[in-house]
C-alpha positions, 0 to 999 in steps of 0.5 A: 061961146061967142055968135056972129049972125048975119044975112038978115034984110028987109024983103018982100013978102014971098021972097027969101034970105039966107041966115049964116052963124059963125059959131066960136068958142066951143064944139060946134060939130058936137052939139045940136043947134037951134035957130031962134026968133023974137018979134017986138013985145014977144018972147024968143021963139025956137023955130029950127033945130039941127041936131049934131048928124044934121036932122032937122026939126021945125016949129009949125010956124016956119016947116015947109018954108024954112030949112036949118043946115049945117057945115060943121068943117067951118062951124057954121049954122044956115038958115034958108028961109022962102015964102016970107011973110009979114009975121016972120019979122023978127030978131034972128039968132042962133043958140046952142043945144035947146038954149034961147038965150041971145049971145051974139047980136042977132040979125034982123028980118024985116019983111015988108011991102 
């Protein structure tokens, strides 16, 4: 199982980014997907599913602002995120099923004035 993240940035408050996660090594279109998250000094946080039809579900943190898709064709995980805010800035990564551990290198969100 092997992650390639990517998309993260340094934006302003209120803006928005795009995450991408090229998944390898496994069935991706069969298995739930989560976006997880980890700030400095914290613990990984899970703050998007997707499950194998493509649902979504969302921690109360990010719902609302925040959108997980999918494109199962190319094995690849979206994270859309608006309305950003000084408290998402963390390490980006994703997982797969309900998993938190980081395989890939992650990207970083930085979001700043």
């Amino acid at each position: 199982v092997q992650f390639v993240e990517s998309g993260g940035g340094m934006v302003q408050p209120g803006g928005s980014l795009r995450l991408s996660c090229v998944a390898y090594g496994f069935s991706f279109s069969w298995s739930d997907m989560t976006w997880v998250r980890q700030a400095p000094g914290e613990g990984p946080e899970w703050i998007a599913r997707s499950t194998t039809g493509g649902e979504g579900h969302y921690a109360d943190s990010v719902k609302g602002r925040f959108t997980i898709s999918r494109e199962n064709g190319r094995n690849i995980l979206y994270l859309e995120m608006n309305s950003l805010k000084p408290e998402d800035t963390a390490l980006y990564y994703c997982a797969k099923g309900y998993g938190l551990e980081r395989v890939g290198q992650g990207t970083q969100v930085t979001v700043s004035s």
